[in-house]
C-alpha positions as CSV (number, residue, x, y, z in Angstrom):
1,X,-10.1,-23.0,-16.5
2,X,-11.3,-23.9,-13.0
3,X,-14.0,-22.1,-11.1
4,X,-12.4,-19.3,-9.8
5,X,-13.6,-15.9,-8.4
6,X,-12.9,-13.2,-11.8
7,X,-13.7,-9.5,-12.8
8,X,-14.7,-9.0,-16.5
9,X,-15.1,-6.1,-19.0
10,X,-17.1,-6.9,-21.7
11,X,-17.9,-4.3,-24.7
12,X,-20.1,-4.2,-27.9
13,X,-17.0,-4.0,-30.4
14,X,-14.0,-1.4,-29.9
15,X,-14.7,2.0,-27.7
16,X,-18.5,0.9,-27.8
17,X,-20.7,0.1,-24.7
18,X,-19.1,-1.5,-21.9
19,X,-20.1,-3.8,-18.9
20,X,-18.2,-4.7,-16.3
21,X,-19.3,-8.1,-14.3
22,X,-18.0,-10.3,-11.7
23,X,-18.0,-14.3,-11.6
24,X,-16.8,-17.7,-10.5
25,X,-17.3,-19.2,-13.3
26,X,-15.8,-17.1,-16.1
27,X,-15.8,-19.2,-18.8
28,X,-19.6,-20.5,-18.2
29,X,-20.9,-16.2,-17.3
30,X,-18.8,-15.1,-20.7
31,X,-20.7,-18.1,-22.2
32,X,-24.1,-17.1,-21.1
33,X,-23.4,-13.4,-22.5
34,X,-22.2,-14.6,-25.8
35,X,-25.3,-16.7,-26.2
36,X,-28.3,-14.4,-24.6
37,X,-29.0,-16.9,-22.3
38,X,-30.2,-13.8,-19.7
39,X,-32.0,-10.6,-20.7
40,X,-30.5,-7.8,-19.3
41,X,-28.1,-5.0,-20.4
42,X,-25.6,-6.9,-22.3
43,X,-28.5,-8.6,-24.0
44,X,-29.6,-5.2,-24.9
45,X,-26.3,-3.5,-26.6
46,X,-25.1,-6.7,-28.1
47,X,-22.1,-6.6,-25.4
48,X,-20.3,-9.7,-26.3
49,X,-16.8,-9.1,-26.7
50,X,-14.4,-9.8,-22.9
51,X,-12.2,-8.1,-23.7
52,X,-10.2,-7.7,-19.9
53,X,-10.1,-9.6,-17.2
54,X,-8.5,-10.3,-13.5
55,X,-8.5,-13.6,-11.6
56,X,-9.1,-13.4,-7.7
57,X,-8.4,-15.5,-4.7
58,X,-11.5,-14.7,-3.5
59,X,-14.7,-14.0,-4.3
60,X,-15.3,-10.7,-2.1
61,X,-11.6,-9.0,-3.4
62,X,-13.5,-9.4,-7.1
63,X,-16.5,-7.8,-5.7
64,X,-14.8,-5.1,-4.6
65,X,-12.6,-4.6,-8.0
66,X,-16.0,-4.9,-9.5
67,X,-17.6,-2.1,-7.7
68,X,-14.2,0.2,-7.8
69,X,-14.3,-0.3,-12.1
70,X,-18.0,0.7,-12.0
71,X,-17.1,3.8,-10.4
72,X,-14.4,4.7,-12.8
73,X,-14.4,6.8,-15.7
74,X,-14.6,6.2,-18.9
75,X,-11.3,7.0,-19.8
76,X,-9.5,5.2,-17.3
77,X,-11.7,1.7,-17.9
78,X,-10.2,2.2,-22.1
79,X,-6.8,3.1,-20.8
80,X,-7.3,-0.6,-18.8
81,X,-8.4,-2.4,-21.3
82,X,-5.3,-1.3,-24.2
83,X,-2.7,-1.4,-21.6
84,X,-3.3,-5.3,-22.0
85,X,-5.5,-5.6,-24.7
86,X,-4.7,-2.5,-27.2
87,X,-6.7,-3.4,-30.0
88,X,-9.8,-4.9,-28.1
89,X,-9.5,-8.3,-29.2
90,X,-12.0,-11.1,-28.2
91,X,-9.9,-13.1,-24.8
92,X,-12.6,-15.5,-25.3
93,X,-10.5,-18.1,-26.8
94,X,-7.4,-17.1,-24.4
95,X,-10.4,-18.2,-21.6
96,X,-11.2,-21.3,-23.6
97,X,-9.5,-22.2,-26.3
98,X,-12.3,-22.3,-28.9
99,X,-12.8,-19.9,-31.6
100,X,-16.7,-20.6,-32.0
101,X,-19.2,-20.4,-29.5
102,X,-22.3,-23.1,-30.2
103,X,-24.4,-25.9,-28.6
104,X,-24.2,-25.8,-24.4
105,X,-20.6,-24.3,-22.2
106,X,-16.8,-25.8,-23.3
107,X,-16.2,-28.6,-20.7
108,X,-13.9,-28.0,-18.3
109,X,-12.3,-31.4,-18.2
């Protein structure tokens, strides 16, 4: 997957803590979560999982998805995530293939 402008929900395991982030690199930010690479709140709850997403054109319409989400309630970010995702599964290897995440980010050819 190419660099290109995304919003992200990522969550501690199903109906647990949630953290919504935005990116141009998806597959390298869901990388650096997945591995601690930054302290900070996802570091904190263990929030791993992505478990939605939305590609952008740009980087400011993500931004603003990002900061509309944040605002949301609870309720409605769940009822976003199963109406794609019902039972919370991991996209991570829908992002990149690989079922394991080790050593330094997937290539991305």
């Amino acid at each position: 997957m190419d660099k290109q402008p995304a919003t992200y929900i990522l969550a501690s395991r199903r109906n647990g803590t949630l953290y919504i982030g935005v990116t141009s690199d998806l597959v390298g930010r869901i990388w650096q979560h997945r591995n601690h690479v930054v302290s900070g709140f996802s570091h904190r709850y263990g929030i791993t999982l992505l478990v939605w997403y939305e590609l952008h054109e740009t980087m400011d319409s993500a931004i603003t998805r990002e900061k509309r989400l944040k605002k949301w309630k609870r309720a409605w970010k769940v009822r976003l995530i199963e109406a794609s995702n019902p039972y919370w599964n991991d996209l991570w290897t829908d992002i990149t293939g690989q079922s394991k995440v080790t050593g330094s980010p997937p290539s991305r050819g």
